[in-house]
N, C-alpha and C positions, 0 to 999 in steps of 0.2 A: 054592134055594141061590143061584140068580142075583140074586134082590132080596138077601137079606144080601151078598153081593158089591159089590152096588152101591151100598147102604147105607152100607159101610165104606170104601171104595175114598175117599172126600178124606182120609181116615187117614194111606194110602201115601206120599203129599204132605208135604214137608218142614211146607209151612205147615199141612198139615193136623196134623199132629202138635204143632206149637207151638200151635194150637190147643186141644186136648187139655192138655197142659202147662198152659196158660192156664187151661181151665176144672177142671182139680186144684187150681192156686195157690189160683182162685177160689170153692173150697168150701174149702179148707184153712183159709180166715179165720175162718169158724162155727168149726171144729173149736178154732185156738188163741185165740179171742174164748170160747167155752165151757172150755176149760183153765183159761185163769187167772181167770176169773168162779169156777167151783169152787174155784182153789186159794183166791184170797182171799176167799171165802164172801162175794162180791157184786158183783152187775154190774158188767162194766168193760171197756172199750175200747183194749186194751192196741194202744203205736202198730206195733206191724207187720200186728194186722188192715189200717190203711192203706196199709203196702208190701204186703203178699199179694194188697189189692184191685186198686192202681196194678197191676204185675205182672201180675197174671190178667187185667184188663182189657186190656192193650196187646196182649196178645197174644191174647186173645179180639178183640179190635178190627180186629188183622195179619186175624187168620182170617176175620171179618166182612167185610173189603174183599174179601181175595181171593177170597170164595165172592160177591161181590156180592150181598150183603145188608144192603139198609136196616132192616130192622128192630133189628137185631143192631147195628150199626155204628150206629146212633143212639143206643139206649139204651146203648152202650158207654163214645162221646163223651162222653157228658154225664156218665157214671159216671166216668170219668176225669178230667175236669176235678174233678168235686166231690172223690176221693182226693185229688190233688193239691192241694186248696184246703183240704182237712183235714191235710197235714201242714205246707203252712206256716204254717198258725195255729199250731200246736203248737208248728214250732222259733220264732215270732217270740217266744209264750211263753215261753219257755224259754229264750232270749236275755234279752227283758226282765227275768225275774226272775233271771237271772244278772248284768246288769249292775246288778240293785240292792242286790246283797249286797257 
């Protein structure tokens, strides 16, 4: 009973808990990236996979520091940046072809 105590115990931790939060967002992107693929009967990237990812990431990230863990906190970073860089491609899209119409 002690090792599951222990186990769970960065839980209790605010940050532990936005952590958790974090990695719900962060599987919630499959769940609404597989929704609307079935709704429209064929693969598709709909743009809030990229906010759930940005999201889940930040604070899988918070969590990543505060537990000092490089591993986690690297591959975070870098997943972060690339969310981030997939939604401004999208609105600079989306601009341009609003200012062409």
């Amino acid at each position: 009973m002690n090792a599951l105590s222990t186990f769970f115990a960065p839980l209790m931790h605010p940050l532990g808990a936005l952590g958790l939060i974090g990695q719900c967002l962060f599987f919630s992107r499959f769940l609404l990236q597989w929704v609307v693929s079935e709704k429209r009967r064929e693969s598709t990237m709909p743009v809030g996979f990229w906010y759930l990812s940005l999201a889940g990431g930040v604070l899988v990230f918070s969590y990543a520091l505060w537990r000092r863990d490089p591993v986690i906190t690297l591959g975070q970073s870098v997943g972060i940046f690339v969310y981030t860089r997939n939604l401004v491609l999208i609105y600079r899209k989306r601009r341009a072809h609003a200012g062409s119409t």
